[in-house]
Structure formats: structure tokens, C-alpha cells
C-alpha positions in Angstrom: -14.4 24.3 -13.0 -14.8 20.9 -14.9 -11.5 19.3 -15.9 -12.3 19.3 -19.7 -13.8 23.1 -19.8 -10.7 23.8 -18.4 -8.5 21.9 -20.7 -10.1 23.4 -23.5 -9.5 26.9 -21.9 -6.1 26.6 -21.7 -5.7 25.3 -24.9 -7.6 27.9 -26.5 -5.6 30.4 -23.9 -2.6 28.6 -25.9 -3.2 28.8 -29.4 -4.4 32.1 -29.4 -1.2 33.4 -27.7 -2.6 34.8 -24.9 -0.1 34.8 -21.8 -2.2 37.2 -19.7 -4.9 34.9 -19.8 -2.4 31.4 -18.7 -1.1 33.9 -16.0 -5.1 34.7 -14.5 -5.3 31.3 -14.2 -2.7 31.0 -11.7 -5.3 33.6 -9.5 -7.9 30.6 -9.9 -6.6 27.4 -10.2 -3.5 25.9 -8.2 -0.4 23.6 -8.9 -2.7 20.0 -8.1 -4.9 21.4 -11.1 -2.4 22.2 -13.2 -0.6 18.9 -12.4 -3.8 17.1 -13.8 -3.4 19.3 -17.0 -0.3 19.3 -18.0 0.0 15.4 -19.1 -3.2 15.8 -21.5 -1.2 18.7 -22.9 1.2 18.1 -26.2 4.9 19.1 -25.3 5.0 22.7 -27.0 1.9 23.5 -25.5 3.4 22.7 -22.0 6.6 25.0 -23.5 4.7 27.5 -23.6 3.2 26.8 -20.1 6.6 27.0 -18.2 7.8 29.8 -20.0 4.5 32.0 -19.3 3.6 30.9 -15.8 4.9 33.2 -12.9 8.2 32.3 -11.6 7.4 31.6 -8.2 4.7 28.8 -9.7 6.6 26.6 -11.9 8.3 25.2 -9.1 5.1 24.6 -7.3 3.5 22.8 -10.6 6.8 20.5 -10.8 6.2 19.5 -7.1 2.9 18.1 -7.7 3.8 16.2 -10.8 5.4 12.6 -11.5 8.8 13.0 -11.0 9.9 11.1 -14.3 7.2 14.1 -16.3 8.8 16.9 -13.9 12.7 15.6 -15.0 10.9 15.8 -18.7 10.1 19.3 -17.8 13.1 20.6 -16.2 15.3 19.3 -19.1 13.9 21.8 -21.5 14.9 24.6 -19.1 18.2 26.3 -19.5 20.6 24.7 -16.6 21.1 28.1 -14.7 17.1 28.0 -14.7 16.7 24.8 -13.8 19.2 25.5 -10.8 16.9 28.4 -9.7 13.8 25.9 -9.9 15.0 23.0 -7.9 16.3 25.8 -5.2 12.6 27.2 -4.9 11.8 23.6 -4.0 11.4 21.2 -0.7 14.6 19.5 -1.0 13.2 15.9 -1.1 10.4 16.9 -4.2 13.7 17.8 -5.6 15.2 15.3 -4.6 12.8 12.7 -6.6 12.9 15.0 -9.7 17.0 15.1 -9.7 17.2 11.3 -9.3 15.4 10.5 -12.4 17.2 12.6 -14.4 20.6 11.5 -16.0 23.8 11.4 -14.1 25.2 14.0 -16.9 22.1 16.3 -16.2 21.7 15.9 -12.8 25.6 16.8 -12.2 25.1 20.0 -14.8 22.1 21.1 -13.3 24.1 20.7 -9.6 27.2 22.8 -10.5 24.8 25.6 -11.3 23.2 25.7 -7.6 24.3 27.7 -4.6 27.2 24.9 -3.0 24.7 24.7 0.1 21.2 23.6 -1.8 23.7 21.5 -4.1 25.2 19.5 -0.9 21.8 19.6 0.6 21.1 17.3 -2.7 23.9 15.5 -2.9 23.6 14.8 0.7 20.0 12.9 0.0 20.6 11.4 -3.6 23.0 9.4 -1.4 20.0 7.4 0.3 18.3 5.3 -1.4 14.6 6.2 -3.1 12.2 3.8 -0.7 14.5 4.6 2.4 13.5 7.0 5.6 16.8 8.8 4.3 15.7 9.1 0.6 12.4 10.9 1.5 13.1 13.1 4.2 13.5 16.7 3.8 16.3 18.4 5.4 14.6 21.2 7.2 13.3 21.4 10.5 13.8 23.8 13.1 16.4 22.6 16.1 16.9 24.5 19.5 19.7 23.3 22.4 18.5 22.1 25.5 19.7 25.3 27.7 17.2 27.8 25.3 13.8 29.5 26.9 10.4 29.2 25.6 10.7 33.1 24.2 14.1 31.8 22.2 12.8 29.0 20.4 9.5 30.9 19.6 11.8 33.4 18.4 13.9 30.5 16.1 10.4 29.5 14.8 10.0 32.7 13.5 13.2 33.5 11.8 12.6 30.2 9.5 8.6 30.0 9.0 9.1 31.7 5.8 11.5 29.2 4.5 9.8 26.1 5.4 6.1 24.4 5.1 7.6 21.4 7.8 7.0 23.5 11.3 5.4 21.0 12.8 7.5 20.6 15.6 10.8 22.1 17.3 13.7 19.8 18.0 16.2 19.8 20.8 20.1 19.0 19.8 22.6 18.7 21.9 26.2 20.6 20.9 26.8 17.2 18.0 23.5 16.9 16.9 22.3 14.7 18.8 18.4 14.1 19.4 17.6 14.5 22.7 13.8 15.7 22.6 10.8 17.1 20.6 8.0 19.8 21.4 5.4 19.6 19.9 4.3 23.2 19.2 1.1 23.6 21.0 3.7 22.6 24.0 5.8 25.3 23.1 3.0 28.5 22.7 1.5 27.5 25.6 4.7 27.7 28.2 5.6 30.2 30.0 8.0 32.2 28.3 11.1 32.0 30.7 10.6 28.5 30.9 13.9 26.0 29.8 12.9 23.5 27.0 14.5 20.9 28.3 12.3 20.9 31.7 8.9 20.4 28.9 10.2 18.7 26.0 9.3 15.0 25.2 12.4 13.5 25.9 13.4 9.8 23.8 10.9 10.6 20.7 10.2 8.1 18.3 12.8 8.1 15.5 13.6 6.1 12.2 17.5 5.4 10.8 18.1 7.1 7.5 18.7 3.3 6.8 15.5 2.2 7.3 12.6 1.5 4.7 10.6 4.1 3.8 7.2 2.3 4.3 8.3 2.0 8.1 8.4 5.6 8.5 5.4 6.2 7.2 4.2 3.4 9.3 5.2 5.0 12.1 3.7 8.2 11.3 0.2 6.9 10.6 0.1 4.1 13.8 1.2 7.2 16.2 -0.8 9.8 14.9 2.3 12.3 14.3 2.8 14.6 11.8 6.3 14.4 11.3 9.3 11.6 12.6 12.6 12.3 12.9 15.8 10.7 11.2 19.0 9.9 12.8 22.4 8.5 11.5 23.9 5.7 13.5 25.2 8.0 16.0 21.8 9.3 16.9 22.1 12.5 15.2 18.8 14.2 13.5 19.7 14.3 9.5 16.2 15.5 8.7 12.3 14.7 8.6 9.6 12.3 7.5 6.4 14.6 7.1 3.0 12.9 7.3 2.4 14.2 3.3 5.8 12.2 2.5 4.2 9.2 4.2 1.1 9.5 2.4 2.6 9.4 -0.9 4.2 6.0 0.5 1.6 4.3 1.3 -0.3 5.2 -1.7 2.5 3.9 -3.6 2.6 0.8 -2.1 -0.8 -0.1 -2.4 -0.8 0.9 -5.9 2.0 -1.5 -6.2 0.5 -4.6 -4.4 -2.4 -3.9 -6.7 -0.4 -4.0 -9.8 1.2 -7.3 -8.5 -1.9 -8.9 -7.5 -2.5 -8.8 -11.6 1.0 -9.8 -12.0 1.7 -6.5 -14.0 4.3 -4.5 -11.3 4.9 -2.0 -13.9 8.5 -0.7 -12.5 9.6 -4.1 -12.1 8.3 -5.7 -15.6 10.4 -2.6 -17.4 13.3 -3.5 -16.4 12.4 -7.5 -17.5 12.5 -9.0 -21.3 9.5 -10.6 -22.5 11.2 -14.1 -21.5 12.1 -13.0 -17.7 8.8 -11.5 -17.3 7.0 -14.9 -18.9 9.0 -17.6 -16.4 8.6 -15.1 -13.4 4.5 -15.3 -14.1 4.6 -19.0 -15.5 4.4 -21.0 -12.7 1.6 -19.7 -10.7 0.0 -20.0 -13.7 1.1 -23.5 -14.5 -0.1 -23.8 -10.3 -3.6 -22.5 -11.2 -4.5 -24.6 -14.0 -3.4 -28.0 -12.5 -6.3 -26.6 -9.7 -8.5 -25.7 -12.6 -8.0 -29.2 -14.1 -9.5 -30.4 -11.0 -12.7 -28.5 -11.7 -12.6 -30.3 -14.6 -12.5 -33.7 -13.5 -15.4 -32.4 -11.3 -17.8 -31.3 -14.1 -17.6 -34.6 -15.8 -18.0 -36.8 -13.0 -21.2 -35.2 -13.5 -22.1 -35.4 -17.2 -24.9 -37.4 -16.6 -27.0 -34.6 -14.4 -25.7 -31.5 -16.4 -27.3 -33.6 -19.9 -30.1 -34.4 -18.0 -30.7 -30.8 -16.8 -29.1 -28.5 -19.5 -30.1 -25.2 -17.3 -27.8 -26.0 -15.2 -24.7 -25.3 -17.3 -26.3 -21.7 -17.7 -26.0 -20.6 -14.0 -22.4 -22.3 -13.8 -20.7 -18.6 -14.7 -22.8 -16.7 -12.9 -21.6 -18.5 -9.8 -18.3 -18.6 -10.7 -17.8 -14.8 -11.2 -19.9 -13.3 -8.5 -17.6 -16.1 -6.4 -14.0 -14.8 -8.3 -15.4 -11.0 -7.1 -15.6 -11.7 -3.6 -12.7 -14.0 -3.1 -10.3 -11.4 -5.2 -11.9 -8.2 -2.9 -11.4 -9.9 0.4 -7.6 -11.4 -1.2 -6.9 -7.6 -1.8 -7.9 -6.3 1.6 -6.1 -8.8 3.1 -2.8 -8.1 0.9 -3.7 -4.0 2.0 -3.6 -5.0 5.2 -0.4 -7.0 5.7 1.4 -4.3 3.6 0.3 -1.4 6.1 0.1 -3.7 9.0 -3.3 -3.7 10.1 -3.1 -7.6 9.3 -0.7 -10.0 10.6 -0.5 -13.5 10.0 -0.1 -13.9 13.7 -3.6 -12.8 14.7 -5.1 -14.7 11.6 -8.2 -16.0 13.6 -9.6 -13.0 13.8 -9.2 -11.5 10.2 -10.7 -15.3 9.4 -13.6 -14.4 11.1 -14.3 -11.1 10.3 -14.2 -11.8 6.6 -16.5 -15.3 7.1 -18.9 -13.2 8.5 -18.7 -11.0 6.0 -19.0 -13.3 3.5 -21.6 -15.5 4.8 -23.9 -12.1 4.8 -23.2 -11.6 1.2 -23.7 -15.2 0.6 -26.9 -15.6 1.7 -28.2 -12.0 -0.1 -26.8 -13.5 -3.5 -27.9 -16.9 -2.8 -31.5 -15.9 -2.0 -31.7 -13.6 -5.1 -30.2 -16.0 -8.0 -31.8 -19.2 -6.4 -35.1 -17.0 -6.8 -34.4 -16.3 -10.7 -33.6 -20.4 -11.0 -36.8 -21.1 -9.7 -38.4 -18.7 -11.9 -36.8 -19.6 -14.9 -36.7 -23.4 -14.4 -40.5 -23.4 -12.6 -39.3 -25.9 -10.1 -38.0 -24.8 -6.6 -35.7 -27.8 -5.9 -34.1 -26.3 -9.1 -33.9 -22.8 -7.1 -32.6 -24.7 -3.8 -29.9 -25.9 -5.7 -28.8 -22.9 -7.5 -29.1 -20.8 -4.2 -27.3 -23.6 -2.0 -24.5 -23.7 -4.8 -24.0 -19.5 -4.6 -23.9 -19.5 -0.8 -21.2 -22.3 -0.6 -19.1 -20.8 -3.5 -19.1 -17.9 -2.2 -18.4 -18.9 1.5 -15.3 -21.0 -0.2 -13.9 -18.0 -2.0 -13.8 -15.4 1.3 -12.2 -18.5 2.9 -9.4 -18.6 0.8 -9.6 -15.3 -0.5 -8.7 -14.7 3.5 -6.3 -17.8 3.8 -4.4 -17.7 1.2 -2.6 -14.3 1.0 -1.4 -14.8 4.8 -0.2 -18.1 4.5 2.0 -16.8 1.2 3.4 -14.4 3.6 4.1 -16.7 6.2 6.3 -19.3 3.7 7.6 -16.4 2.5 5.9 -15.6 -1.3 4.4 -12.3 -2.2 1.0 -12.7 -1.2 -0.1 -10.0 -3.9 0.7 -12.2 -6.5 0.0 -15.4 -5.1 -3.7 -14.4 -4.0 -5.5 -14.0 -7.1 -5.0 -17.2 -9.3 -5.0 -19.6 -6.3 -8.3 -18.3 -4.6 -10.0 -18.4 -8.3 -8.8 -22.0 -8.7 -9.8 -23.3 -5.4 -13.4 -21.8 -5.6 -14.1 -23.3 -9.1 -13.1 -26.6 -7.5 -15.5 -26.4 -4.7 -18.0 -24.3 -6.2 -18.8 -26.2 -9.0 -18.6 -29.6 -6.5 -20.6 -28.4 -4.1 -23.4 -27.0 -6.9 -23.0 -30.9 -9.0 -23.2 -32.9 -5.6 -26.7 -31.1 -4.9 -27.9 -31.1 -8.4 -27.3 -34.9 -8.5 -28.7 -35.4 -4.9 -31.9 -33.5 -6.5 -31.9 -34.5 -10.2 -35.5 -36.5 -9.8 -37.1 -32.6 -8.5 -34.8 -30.4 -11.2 -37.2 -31.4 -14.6 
């Protein structure tokens, strides 16, 4: 169903104070849709929503939400109920709700839990948020090494009900030790009298608790696996990185990088005054108009051709725009790249070359098609030459740096997200604008 039929169904649903009708829509709709309803919703409407949804769904709905509108949600609960809710969920979803709320809240809300899914808690509010620790669930399934293919089938089993993370079996030693992994294809497909330890992979892959959480999720993406362990310092398994975890990661650090690239890291710039955030964007500012300056100078070294030919200051824009696009999409791929690690400024030839290429093909389509309308419009086709020669070059110049510039932040050690932007726009204007003056001058006599 369209999201706004919807929204207006539940809203009429909810003024009309008909529960049987919010419950139905449980039987058609799940907890993503809801998610995407709930913050167009005023708050006693979404009161009314948690109190009349089934039981077993509220803690489903809270999973999919933001965990700062989820803590929002849970505080309006009774703390016995909100207990019960943060039980029904994965420990790390709840995790992310309970460290958002207050300390007070979080502790009353804890004291009210069963003592095991309250250490469980504890046990990951002790990691921090963007660690391997911080996001990985506790449960997984575990087997010792001396256990038959029929035994760990049968351990499977036992827990499938209580966990959505069986996406492989682990093999412990007597301390906890991680001494192998089967995957479970591995597992259904040996013989049943069969030891684990004569099929398991031995020395898996593994992250410390310690570690960031973008390298797990690395690590789950560049090998293909669904899930990566978590050891202490000792070696011991603590609990899992699933591949939806690292998804969520990744998304968030691209979001990030794209915020930053704009200079507007919104997480960061809360917790900053007006003055902190001002001198913390001031000087790539300051950077970029000193460039800009030199555009300037360039433009009226040339007052003579742009009087003479007043049709050129009308195409000046255009080039400089279409130019800004490219140079900020190939400044943003690059920035993607280096944060997931498909880019590194030590193979920086090739990423170089890929995006010329790229760019020269765009160049040359733009190029073609506004040095056609100069042509047209002036009715001269050295005017057309000029205009088309100017596009290509500008926009050559601005995958160039668009390319350069964000790996060579990252290798003196800047963020290249918010380094990328301003300097590529600045350095394009400069030679944009030089390249399209020098040809206009060379071909003033042709341009009337």
C-alpha cells in the first residue's frame, strides 16, 4: 500500500478508536512499515499505537526504529513493561535503545529485568557504541571440540527458537576459547557420527571487542561471511558481528562522510557552540576563497575579451556548475571508497585513471552539446569551439582533483570528506575559467 493511504488509515483507525482495526494491520504490514509511520505520527497518537499493538510486536517496531525515537518510546512505558520489552529483544538492538536513554532510566529499567538479560546488558553497555564489542549480540550457538555431528545438530535445535543469529556453530574449548567454526551447510551435510573438530574450519577470522566497529563490518563484507566472531584478549568468543549489524555500519558511515563532505556532521556539530562549530569550518573556507581570489585575478586579466564579447560572461556558470557536479561526484566516490576500503591512497594510479577516463567521456558529451548551443546562439563556430573546448577542460580539471584531492587529505592526514568539496570547486574555477579566457582571447578576431 502507498505510504500516505496508509498514514491516513491509521490515523483515521486512531481517531475513530478503533483498536481491532490498528491490530489487522499487524496481519498486513510489518515492523520496517510501521517504523516509517510512526515518526509522521503526533505522540498520543503513537500512545495509543504501543498500547494497542500485540505484545509480541512492539518490540519488533522498536527494533527497526532510531534508537534515540525508540528510548522516546520506551520512556512512556511503565518500567516493569519496559523490562519485558527490551527482554523480547536482540540484545545489541537493545543495547542501542538502553544507551541513549538516561543513566537514571537505563539503571530503573535494568533492576526490573531477569539478573541474566540485565548482565547480558550491562555486559555490552560496557563497549563502546562504534566498537566490534558495542554491536555484537551475545548469542550464538557454541559446541566443544569432542561433540558429533548428531550433538551439535541437536544444540542447534534447542536454541533456533531463541535466536535469528544461526548462521554458524562455534567450537569452544573448556575456557571459551575459539578454536573453530562450521559453517552450517558443513555441519547438515556430515555424517552424523562424525567429531566436529576433524571438519570444522580451524583459526577463523575474528575481531577484538576492542576493535572499531567499521572493521568488522569490513571484514564481513570483504570475506563474504555472514557473521564474525568476537574475542577478549585471551581469545575467548564474547559474541557476534551479524552481516545486518555491519550493514547498518556502513550505512552509517557513509551517511556520515556525506554530512561532512557539506561540513554539517550532525552528531558532531550538537555537541559544538555556534563559535566552535564556525572556527572548525572557517579555515577551509578562508583556504577556498584565497583559490577563488585567483579566479578572480584570472577574469580580469581578461576584461578586454569578456567586453568585447559580452556572451561570453553568459556561458561562464554553466561551465562552472556542470564542472562543480562532476568534481563533487567523483570527490564523494573517492571519500566512499577510502572509508570502505575499496580505495587506497597507495594504489592511487589506478583510481586516477579510472575516474580520467571517466571524465574525459563526460567531457567530451557536454562539451559537444553546449559548444553546439554557443554556436547557435552566437552564429559563429569559433564562438562554439571555444565554449566546447572550455567545458571539456573544466571538466577534465575537476575529476582530476575531484580524484586527487580527497586521497592526498588522507595521506597528510585531514578528513578528506571535508576537505574535498571546497578545494576541488576552487581549483576548477581557477582553471576552468583560464583555460575558457586563454581560448576566447586566442580567438577574439572569429568570436563577433
Amino acid at each position: 500500500m502507498e505510504y500516505g493511504a496508509l498514514l491516513d488509515e491509521v490515523r483515521t483507525l486512531i481517531a475513530d478508536r478503533r483498536r481491532e482495526g490498528i491490530v489487522g494491520l499487524t496481519s498486513r504490514i510489518g515492523p520496517a512499515e510501521w517504523a516509517k509511520l510512526v515518526p509522521s505520527l503526533e505522540p498520543s497518537e503513537v500512545s495509543l499505537i504501543i498500547h494497542w499493538l500485540p505484545e509480541e510486536e512492539l518490540p519488533k517496531l522498536l527494533a527497526e526504529l532510531d534508537p534515540h525515537e525508540a528510548a522516546g518510546i520506551l520512556r512512556t512505558l511503565a518500567r516493569s513493561a519496559a523490562a519485558s520489552v527490551l527482554a523480547a529483544m536482540d540484545p545489541d538492538d537493545a543495547t542501542d535503545i538502553v544507551e541513549v536513554l538516561p543513566d537514571t532510566v537505563a539503571e530503573q529499567i535494568l533492576v526490573q529485568m531477569a539478573p541474566f538479560d540485565a548482565a547480558e546488558l550491562r555486559s555490552l553497555l560496557a563497549y563502546p557504541a562504534d566498537s566490534a564489542g558495542g554491536i555484537m549480540t551475545p548469542s550464538f550457538v557454541a559446541v566443544s571440540p569432542d561433540v558429533r555431528t548428531n550433538q551439535a545438530i541437536a544444540a542447534l535445535r534447542v536454541v533456533a527458537g531463541e535466536t535469528d543469529s544461526l548462521y554458524y556453530v562455534y567450537v569452544l574449548d573448556g575456557r571459551d576459547h575459539l578454536l573453530g567454526v562450521l559453517p552450517l551447510r558443513d555441519l547438515v551435510l556430515s555424517p552424523l557420527d562424525r567429531l566436529v573438530s576433524e571438519f570444522m574450519v580451524t583459526d577463523p577470522l575474528r575481531v577484538r571487542a576492542e576493535a572499531e566497529a567499521e572493521t568488522a563490518a569490513r571484514l564481513l563484507r570483504d570475506h563474504h561471511l555472514l557473521a564474525v566472531p568476537v574475542v577478549d584478549g585471551e581469545d575467548r568468543l564474547l559474541g557476534i558481528v551479524t552481516v545486518d549489524d555491519a550493514t547498518d555500519v556502513l550505512e552509517d558511515a557513509l551517511i556520515e562522510d556525506y554530512l561532512r563532505q557539506a561540513g554539517t556532521d550532525a552528531e558532531a556539530m550538537e555537541r559544538r557552540n555556534p563559535v566552535q562549530v564556525a572556527r572548525l569550518r572557517l579555515p577551509w573556507l578562508l583556504g577556498t576563497m584565497v583559490i577563488e581570489l585567483g579566479a578572480g585575478l584570472v577574469i580580469s586579466g581578461y576584461n578586454r575579451v569578456l567586453t568585447e564579447v559580452i556572451l561570453l560572461a553568459s556561458f561562464m556558470p554553466v561551465i562552472s556548475a556542470v564542472s562543480g557536479n562532476v568534481g563533487l561526484q567523483a570527490a564523494a566516490i573517492v571519500v566512499r571508497g577510502l572509508d570502505t576500503g575499496h580505495v587506497t591512497t597507495h594504489r592511487w594510479g589506478r583510481q586516477v585513471a579510472r575516474e580520467l577516463a571517466t571524465s574525459l567521456l563526460m567531457a567530451l558529451a557536454c562539451g559537444l552539446v553546449l559548444g553546439a548551443v554557443g554556436a547557435v546562439w552566437s552564429r559563429h563556430l569559433p564562438f562554439g569551439l571555444v565554449i566546447g573546448g572550455a567545458m571539456t577542460c573544466s571538466m577534465l580539471t575537476a575529476g582530476f582533483m575531484g580524484t586527487v584531492i580527497p586521497m592526498l587529505s588522507k595521506r597528510l592526514g585531514f578528513d578528506p570528506a571535508t576537505t574535498a568539496g571546497p578545494f576541488e570547486t576552487a581549483f576548477q574555477d581557477v582553471v576552468g575559467f583560464a583555460v575558457f579566457l586563454w581560448l576566447a582571447s586566442r580567438l577574439v578576431n572569429y568570436l563577433h
